[in-house]
C-alpha positions in Angstrom: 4.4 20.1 -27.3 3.4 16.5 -28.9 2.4 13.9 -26.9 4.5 10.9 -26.4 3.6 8.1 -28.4 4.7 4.5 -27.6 3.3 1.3 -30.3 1.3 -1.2 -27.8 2.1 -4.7 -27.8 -0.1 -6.1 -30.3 1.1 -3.1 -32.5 4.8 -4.0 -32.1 4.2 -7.8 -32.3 2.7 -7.0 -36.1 2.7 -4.5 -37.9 5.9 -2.9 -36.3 7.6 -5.8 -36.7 6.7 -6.5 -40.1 8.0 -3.0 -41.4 10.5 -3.9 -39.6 11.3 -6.9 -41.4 10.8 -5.5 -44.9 13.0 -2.3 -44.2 16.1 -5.1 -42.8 15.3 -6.9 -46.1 15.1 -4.3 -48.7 18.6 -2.9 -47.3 20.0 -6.5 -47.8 17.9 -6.4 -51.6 20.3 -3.0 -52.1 23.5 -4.4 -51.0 23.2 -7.2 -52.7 22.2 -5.3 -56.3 24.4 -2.2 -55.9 27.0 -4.0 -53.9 27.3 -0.9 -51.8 28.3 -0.2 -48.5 26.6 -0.8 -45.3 27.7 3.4 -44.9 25.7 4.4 -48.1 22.9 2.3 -46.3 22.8 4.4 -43.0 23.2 7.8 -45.1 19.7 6.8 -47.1 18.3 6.0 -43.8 19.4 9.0 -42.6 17.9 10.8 -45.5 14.7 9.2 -44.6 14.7 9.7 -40.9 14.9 13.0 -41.5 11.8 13.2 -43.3 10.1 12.5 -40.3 12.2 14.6 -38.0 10.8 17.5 -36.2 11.2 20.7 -37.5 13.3 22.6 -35.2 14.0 26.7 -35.6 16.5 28.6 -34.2 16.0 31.5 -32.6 18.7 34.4 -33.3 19.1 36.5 -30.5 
């Protein structure tokens, strides 16, 4: 099993929060060119998320 993982503080005061920022900024940049919805938004960061979602199997009994 992984270990948990938490940012520290000097970690989320930079460069946590400046990803952060950008990915808040680059979803208003695609709104504002695409004039898309804020649901097309969360369905690419969903796409996204899941790149970096554990792998889980399922066991067939």
């Amino acid at each position: 099993m992984n270990k948990p993982y938490s940012f520290n503080e000097e970690q989320m005061n930079g460069i946590v929060e400046e990803i952060y920022a950008n990915i808040i900024k680059e979803c208003e940049k695609l709104i504002k060119e695409t004039n898309c919805s804020n649901e097309q938004v969360v369905a690419l960061l969903s796409v996204i998320a899941s790149k970096y979602a554990p792998i889980i199997e399922h066991k067939q009994n």
